[in-house]
N, C-alpha and C positions, 0 to 999 in steps of 0.2 A: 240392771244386770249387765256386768262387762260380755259383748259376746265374743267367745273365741273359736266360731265354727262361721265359715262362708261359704257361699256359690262359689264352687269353682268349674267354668266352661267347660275345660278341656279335659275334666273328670267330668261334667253333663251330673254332678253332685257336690252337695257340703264336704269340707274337707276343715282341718283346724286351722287357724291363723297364730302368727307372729315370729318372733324372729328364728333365722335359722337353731340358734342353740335350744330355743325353746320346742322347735317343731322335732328336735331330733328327740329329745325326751320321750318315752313310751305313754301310748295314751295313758293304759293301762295304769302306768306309775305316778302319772296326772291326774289321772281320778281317785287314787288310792290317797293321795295325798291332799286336793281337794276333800274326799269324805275325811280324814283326821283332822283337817282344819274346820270343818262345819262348813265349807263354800259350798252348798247346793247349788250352786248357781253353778257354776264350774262342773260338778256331777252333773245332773241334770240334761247340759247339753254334749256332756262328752260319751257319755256311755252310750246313748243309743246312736252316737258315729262310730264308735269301736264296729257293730253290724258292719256300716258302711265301705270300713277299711277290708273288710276284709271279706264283703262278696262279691269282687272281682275270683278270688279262691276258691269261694264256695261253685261257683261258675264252672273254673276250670277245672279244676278236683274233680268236680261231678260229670265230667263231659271225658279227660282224657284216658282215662283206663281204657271207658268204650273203643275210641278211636284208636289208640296206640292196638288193642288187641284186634278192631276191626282190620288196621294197615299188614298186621303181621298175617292175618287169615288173607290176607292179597298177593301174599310173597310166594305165594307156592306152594308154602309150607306146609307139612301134612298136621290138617287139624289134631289130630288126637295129640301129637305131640307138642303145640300149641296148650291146646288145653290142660294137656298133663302140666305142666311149666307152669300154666294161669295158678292151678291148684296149687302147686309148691307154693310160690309169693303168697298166695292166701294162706297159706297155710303158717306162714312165717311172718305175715306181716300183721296178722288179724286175730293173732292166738286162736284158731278155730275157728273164728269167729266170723260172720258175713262183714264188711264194712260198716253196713245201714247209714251210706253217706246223706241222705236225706233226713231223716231222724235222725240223726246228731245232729244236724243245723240246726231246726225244728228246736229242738230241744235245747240250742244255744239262747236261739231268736229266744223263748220261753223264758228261759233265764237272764237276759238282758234286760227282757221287756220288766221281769219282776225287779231286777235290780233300780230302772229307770223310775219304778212307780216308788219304789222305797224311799231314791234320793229326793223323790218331789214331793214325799211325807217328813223330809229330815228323819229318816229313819237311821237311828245310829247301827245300826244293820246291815245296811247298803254295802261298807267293803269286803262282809264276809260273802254277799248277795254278788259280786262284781267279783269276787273272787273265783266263786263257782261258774262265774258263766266263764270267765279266762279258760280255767283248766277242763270244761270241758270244751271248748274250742281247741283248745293245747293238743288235747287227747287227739277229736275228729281231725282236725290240720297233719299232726306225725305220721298218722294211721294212712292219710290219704299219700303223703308225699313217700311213705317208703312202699307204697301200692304202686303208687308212678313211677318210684327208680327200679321196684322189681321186676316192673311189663318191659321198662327200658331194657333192664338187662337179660329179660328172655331173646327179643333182639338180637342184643350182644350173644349171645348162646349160640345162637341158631343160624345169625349168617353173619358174626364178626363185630366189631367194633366200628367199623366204615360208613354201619348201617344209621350211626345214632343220628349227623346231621339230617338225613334222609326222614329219619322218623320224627325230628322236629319242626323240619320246614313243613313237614305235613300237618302238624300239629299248631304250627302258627304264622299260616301263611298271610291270613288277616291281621293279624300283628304289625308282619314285614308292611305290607300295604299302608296299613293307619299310619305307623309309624312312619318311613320315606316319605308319605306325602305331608304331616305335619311339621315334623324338623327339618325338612328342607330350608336353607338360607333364601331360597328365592320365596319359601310360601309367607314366612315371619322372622324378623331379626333374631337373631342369634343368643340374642340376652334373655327374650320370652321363652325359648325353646330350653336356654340351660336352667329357667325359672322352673317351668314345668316337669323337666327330668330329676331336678331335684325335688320338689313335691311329691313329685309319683315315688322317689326312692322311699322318703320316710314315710310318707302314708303307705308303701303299699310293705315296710317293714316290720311298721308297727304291725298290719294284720298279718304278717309272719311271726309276731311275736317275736322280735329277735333279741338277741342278748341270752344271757345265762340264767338270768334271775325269769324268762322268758314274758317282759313287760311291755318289752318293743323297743329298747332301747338301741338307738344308732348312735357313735360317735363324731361328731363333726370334726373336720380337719380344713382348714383354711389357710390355703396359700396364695401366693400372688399372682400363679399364673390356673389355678385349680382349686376346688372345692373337694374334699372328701369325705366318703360316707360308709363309717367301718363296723361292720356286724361280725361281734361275738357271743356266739355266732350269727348266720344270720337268717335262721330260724328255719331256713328248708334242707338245701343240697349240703351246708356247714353244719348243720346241726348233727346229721349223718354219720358225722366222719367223727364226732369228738367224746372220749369219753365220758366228759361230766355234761352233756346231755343225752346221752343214752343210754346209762344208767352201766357202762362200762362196758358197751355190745355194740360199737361201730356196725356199721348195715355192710362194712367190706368184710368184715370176720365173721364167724358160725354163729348162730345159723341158717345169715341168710347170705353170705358170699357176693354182696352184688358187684356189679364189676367200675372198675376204674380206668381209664386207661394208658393201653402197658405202653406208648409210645407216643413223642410229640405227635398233633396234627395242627394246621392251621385253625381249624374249629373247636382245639381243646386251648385255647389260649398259647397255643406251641408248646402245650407241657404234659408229659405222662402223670398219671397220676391224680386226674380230672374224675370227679364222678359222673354218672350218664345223667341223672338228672344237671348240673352247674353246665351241661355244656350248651343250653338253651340259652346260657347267659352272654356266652358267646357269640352267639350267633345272631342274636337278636340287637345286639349294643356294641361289636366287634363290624364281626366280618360280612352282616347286610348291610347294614350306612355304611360302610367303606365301599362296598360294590356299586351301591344304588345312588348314593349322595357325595363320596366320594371323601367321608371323613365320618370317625365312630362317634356316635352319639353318648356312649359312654366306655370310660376304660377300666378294667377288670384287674384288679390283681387277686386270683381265687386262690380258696385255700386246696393243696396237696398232699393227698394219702402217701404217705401215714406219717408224713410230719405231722399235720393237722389232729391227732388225735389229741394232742397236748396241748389243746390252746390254740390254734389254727383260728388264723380271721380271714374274712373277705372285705375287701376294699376296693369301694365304687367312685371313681373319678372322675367327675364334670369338668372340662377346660371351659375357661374364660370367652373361651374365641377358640372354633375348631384349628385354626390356623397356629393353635399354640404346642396342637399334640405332636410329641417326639415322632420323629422318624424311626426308633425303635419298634414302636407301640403298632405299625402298619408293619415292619417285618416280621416281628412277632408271628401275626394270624397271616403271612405270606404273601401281604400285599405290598404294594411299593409306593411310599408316600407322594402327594403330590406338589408339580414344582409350585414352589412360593415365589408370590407376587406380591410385592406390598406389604401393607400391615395388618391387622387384623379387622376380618368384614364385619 
């Protein structure tokens, strides 16, 4: 049996193998298409990594509502009008309904695990079995990410749009941490760290489910001085903004209003128009390794309310060699590129 799942270190888990076009493919679309060919062998190991990709998610889903509403009950703010606000976003994001982000997991893990035991019966059953556990992942994953841009945008409500960097760095300070110290040029060359950032994109896309058809699918773009990696959408803060997945109800229109913002910042990619949840992507791939290591680990072109309603992509940029990123791409998020010496390290 061909295997196409490895150790990988720097995820500290299995992750799939082979070459970039094929890793950009969506698992989901690779085991759909594995069970139509009869390859259980290909099912078999890939569906119970689908789990894999995507509880790092399960993780944070489950952890930032708490905190983002812990940080906001720190601001000053008078509780009740905190909680009134908590209630609205539940109220719009949940149809009613409580989250139960714990039981939805449960209940994916459930459905994977049935799906796993079917592929490894040759059950011709399997991709309707693999199908259900997708769409209720689909389901819990949306549910959870328009929970995270609503508490965002209570935030936004209550003390401004200034607030969002603040409520992120709080929310992934250990991130900045892991991160500056593994892609640093001094801790590992340059070539393993652009290996690894690309890995983490499409693995950690695929359990975003990205693309339209929502199977995980990323588009690879490869040029000479960069790598790119384009989600339509790309399954959380782009998904948000476009009509053909939200079923024609943008999270910035009625009835949940969430906010965008009305004006460049350095931490909105320099651009109005940024959702509260995308601007994490900023901050984390932008403008910390610019600060901390002195060059962006990844660069951003995000999609823009309310172009983005039509088809809006996001595209994530890996250079060759930090030494290759534009001097734009540092004035952009307000910082100032650094002098060049030499070739690339």
């Amino acid at each position: 049996m061909t295997e196409v799942t490895r150790y990988e270190p720097f995820l500290g888990r299995h992750a799939r193998t082979g070459t970039w076009p094929e890793l950009a493919r969506g698992t989901y679309r690779v085991i759909l298409e594995a069970c139509e060919a009869g390859d259980w062998g290909v099912a078999t190991q890939l569906i119970p990594l689908t789990l894999l990709e995507a509880e790092e998610l399960h993780q944070i889903y489950g952890a930032w509502p708490g905190e983002i509403l812990e940080w906001l009950h720190g601001q000053g703010l008078d509780h009740d009008v905190v909680d009134a606000e908590h209630r609205r976003v539940l109220a719009v994001t949940s149809n009613g309904l409580d989250l139960a982000w714990e039981e939805s997991w449960q209940r994916y893990v459930a459905l994977t695990d049935d799906a796993a035991e079917a592929a490894g019966r040759h059950d011709t059953s399997t991709a309707e079995r693999v199908i259900a556990a997708r769409d209720t992942w689909r389901s819990a994953h949306d549910q959870a990410v328009d929970l995270i841009y609503g508490l965002l945008d209570v935030g936004v409500r209550l003390l401004g749009e200034d607030c969002l960097p603040v409520m992120w760095d709080h929310l992934m300070s250990s991130w900045y941490d892991e991160h500056a110290r593994r892609l640093d040029v001094a801790t590992q060359p340059w070539s393993e760290s652009a290996r690894q950032l690309s890995l983490a994109i499409v693995d950690g896309f695929h359990g975003h489910l990205a693309g339209v058809d929502r199977l995980g699918d990323v588009e690879l773009i490869e040029e000479p001085d960069r790598v790119g990696f384009r989600f339509a959408p790309c399954g959380s803060g782009n998904r948000v903004m476009r009509d053909d997945t939200t079923d024609g109800r943008p999270r910035m229109e009625e009835p949940y209003l969430f906010s965008v913002t009305t004006k460049p910042h350095d931490w909105s990619f320099g651009s109005a128009g940024v959702c509260s949840y995308c601007v994490h992507c900023c901050l984390l791939n932008m403008t910390m390794p610019i600060d901390r290591l002195g060059y962006p680990t990844r660069v951003i072109e995000p999609p823009l309310w309310p172009q983005a309603r039509e088809g809006g992509t996001c595209t994530w940029w890996v250079y060759r060699d930090p030494s290759l990123v534009p001097d734009s791409v540092y004035e952009k998020v307000g910082r100032r590129a650094p002098h060049r010496e030499g070739g690339p390290s």
